[in-house]
Backbone bond lengths (Angstrom), bond angles and torsions (degrees), N, CA, C in turn:
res aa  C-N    CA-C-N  psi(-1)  N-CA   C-N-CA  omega(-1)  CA-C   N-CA-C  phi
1 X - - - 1.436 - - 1.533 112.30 -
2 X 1.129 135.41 -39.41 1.328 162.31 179.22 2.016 97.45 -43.21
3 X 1.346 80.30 -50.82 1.691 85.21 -173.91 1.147 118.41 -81.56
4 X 1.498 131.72 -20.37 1.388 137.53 163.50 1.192 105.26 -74.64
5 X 1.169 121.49 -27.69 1.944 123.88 -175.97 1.467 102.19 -83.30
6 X 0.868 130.05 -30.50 1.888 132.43 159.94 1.496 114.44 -76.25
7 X 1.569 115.92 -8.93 1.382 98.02 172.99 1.496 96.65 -105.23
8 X 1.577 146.33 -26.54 1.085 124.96 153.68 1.419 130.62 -58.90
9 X 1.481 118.85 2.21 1.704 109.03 -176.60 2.010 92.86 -116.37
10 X 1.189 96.54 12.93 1.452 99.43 177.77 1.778 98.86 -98.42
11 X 1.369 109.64 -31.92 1.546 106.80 171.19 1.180 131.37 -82.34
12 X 1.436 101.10 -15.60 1.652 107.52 175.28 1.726 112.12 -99.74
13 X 1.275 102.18 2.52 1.569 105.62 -175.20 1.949 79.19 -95.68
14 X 1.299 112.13 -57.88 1.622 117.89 -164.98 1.645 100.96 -39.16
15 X 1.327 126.12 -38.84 1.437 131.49 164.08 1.386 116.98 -81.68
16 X 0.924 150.11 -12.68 1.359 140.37 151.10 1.586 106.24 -62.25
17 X 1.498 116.00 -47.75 1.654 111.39 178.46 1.330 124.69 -63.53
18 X 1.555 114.31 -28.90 1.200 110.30 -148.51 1.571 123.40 90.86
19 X 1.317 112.94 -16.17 1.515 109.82 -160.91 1.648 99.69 -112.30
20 X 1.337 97.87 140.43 1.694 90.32 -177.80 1.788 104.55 -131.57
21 X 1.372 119.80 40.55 1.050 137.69 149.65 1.569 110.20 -21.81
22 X 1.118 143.27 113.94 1.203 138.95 163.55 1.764 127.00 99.94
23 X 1.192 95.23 -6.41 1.828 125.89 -174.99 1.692 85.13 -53.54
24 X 1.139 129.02 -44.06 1.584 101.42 -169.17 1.251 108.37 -110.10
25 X 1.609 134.07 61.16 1.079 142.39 -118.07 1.869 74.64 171.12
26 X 1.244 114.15 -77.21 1.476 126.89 -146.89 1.719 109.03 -81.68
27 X 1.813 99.02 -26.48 1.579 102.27 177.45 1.373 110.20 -136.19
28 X 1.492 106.82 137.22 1.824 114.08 -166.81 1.474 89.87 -53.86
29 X 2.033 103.94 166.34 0.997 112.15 173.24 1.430 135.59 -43.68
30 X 1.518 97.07 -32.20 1.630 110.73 -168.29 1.134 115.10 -109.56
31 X 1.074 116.31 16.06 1.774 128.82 -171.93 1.887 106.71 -51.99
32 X 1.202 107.15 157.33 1.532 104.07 172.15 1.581 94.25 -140.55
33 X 1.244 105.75 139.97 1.652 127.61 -171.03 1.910 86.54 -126.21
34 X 1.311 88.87 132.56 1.427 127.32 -162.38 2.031 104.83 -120.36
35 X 1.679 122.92 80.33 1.142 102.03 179.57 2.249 127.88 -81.57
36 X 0.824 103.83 151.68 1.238 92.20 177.08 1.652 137.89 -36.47
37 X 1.378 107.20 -39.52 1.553 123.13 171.88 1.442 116.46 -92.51
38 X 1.396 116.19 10.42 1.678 125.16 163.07 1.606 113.37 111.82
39 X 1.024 127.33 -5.03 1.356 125.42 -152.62 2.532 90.55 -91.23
40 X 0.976 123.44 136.48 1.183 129.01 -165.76 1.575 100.68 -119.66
41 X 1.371 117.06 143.00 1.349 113.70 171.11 1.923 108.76 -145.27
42 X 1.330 94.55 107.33 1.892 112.22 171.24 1.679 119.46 -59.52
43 X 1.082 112.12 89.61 1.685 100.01 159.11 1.624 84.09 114.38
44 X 1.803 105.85 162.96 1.521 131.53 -162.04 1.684 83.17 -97.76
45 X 1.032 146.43 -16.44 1.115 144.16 -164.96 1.264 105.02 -89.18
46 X 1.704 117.72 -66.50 1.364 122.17 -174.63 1.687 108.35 -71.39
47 X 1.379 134.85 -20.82 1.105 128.94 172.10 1.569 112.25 -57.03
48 X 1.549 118.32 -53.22 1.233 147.23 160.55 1.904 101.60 -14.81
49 X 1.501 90.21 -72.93 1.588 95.51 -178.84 1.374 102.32 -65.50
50 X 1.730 158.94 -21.10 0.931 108.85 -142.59 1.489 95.88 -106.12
51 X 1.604 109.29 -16.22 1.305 143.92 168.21 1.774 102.18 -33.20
52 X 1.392 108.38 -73.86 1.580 119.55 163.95 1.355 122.06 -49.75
53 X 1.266 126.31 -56.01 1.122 125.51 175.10 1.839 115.74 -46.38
54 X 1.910 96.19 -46.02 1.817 91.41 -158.31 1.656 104.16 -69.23
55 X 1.655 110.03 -15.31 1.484 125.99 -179.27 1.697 103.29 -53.21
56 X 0.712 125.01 -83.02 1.863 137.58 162.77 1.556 101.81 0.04
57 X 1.536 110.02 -74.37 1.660 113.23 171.05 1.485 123.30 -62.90
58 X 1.276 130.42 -29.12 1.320 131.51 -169.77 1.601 113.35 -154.30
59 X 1.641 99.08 176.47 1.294 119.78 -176.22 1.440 119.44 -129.41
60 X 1.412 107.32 115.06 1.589 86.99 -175.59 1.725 103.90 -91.09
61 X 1.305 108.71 146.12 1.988 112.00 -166.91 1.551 99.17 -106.63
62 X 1.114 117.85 -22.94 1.888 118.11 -173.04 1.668 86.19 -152.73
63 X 1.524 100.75 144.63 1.367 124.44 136.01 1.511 115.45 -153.85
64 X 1.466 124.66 101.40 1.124 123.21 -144.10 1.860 101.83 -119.30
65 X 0.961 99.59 108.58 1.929 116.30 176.99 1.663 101.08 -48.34
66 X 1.653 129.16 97.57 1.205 111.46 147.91 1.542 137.42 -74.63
67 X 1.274 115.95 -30.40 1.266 118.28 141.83 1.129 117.29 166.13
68 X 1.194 125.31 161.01 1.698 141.98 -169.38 1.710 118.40 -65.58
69 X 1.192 136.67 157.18 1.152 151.38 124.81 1.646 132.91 -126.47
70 X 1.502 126.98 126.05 1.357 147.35 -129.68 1.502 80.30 -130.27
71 X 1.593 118.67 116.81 1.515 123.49 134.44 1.517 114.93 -129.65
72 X 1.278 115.59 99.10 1.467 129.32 178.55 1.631 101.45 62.51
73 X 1.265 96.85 -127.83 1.883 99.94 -168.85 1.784 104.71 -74.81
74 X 1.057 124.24 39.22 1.505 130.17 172.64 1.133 114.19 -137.77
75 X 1.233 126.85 132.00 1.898 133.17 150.00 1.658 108.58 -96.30
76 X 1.173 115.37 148.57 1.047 122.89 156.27 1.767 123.75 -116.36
77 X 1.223 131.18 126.45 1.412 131.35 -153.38 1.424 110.38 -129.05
78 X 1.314 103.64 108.45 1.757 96.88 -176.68 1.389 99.13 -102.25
79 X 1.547 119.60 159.80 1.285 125.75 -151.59 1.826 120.44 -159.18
80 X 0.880 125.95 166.22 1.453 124.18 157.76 1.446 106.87 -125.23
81 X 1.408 113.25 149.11 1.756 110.99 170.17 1.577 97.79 -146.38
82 X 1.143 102.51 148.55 1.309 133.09 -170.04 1.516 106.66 -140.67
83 X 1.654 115.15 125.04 1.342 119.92 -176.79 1.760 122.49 -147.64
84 X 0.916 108.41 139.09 1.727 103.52 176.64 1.760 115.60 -116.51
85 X 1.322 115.49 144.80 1.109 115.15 -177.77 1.780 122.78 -122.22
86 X 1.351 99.30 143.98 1.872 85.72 -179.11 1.155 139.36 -12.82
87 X 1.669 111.98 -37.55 1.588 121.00 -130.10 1.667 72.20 -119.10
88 X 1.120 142.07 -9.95 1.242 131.58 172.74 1.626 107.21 122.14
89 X 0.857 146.85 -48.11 1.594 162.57 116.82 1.472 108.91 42.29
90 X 1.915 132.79 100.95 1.126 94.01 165.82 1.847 102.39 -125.17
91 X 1.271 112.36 177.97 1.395 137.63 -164.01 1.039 124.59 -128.49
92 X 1.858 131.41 80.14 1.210 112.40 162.83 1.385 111.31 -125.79
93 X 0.911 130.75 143.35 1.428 156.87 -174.39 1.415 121.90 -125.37
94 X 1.627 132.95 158.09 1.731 134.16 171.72 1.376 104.15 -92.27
95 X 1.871 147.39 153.21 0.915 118.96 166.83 1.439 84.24 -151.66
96 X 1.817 98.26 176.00 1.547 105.47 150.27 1.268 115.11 -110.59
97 X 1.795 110.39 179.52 1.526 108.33 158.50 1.364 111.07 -133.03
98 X 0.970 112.56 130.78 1.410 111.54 -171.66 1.826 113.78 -107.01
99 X 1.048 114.37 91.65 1.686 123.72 -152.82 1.497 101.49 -105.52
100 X 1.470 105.94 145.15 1.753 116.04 175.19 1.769 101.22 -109.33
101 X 0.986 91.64 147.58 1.688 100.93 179.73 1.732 107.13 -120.06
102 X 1.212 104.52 132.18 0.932 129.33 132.30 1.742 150.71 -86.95
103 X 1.247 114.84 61.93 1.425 114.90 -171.64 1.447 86.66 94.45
104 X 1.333 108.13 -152.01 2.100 123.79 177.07 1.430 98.37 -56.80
105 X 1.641 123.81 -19.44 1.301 105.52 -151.79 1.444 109.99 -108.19
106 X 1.212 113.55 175.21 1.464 134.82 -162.12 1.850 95.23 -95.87
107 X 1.389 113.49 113.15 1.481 107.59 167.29 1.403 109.17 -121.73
108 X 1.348 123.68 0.40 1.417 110.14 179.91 1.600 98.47 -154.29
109 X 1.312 160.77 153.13 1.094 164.46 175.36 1.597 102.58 -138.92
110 X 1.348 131.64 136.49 1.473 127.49 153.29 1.966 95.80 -144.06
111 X 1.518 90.64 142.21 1.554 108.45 -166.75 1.303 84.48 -113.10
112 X 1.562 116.54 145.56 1.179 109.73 145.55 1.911 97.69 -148.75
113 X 1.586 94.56 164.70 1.767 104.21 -154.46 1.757 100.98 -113.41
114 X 1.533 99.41 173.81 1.480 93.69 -177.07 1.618 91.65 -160.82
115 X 1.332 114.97 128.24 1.214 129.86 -150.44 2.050 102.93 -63.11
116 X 1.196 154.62 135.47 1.070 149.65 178.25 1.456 120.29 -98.95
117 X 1.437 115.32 18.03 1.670 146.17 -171.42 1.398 96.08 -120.20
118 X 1.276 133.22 73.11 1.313 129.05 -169.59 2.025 105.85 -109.52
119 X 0.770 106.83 140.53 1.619 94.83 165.29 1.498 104.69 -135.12
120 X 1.410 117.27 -155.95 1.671 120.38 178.56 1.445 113.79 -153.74
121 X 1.626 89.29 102.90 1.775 102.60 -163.53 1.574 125.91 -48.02
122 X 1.185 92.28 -23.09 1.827 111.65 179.63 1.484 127.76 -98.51
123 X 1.642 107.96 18.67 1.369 136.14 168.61 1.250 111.49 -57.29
124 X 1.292 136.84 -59.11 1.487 154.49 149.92 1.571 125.89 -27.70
125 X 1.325 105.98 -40.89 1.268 132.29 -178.20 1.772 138.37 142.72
126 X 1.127 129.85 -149.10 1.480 130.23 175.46 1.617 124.97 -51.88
127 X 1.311 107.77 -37.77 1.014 130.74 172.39 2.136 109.04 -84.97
128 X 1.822 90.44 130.82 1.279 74.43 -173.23 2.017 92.74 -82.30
129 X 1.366 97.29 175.08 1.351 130.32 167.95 1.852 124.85 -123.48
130 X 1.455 101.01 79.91 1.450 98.16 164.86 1.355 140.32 -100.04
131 X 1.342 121.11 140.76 1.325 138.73 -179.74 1.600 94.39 -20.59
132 X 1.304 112.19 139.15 1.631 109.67 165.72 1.433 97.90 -117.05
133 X 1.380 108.28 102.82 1.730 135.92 -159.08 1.880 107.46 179.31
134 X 1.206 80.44 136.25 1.686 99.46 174.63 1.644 112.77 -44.84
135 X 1.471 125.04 127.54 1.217 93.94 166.98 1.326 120.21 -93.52
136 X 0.967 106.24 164.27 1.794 118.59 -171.94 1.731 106.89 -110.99
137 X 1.154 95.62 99.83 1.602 130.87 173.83 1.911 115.66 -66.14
138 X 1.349 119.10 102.81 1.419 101.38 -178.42 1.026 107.37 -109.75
């Protein structure tokens, strides 16, 4: 387990740097990365690029490992992320990851997010009271 837990803090460090040295190294060829807000990426190659590419637009400032759970060829990874983007824009959210292994390696990743703007609609009373705001789906 130790060694799958160093290859997920090797991906969240690779996004804290900027540097993604080793990305096809870290996920089988055919891996599919699954992001929280829908966007899908096929193969260690195209992840590679999108990794580089999203670097150009943004910065991620935190992604912080609260901690792991291991059942056979799965981890599960709960997390916080925190992010800033060119255009001024920032993004943080709580999430998990729910990852398939292959050997050390990464063959399947799916993120999913959970808003960190929480309130409690039934503060007021019986009747709930919700935000009249878009919800934001991760």
């Amino acid at each position: 387990m130790s060694e799958r837990e160093a290859a997920v803090r090797l991906w969240f460090q690779m996004w804290l740097t900027g540097e993604g040295d080793g990305i096809l190294d870290l996920f089988t060829p055919d891996a599919v990365y699954i992001e929280s807000w829908g966007p899908e990426y096929h193969g260690a190659a195209r992840i590679r690029h999108w990794f580089c590419e999203w670097n150009t637009r943004g910065r991620v400032l935190r992604w912080e490992i609260r901690r792991f759970w291991h059942q056979g060829d799965r981890t599960a990874v709960e997390w916080f992320f925190d992010a800033a983007m060119a255009d001024g824009t920032r993004t943080a959210f709580e999430g998990v990851s729910l990852i398939d292994w292959d050997g050390a390696r990464i063959a399947r990743l799916q993120e999913f997010g959970c808003n960190i703007d929480r309130y409690d609609p039934y503060e007021a009373g019986p009747v709930p009271q919700f935000r009249d705001e878009a919800a934001r789906w991760f």
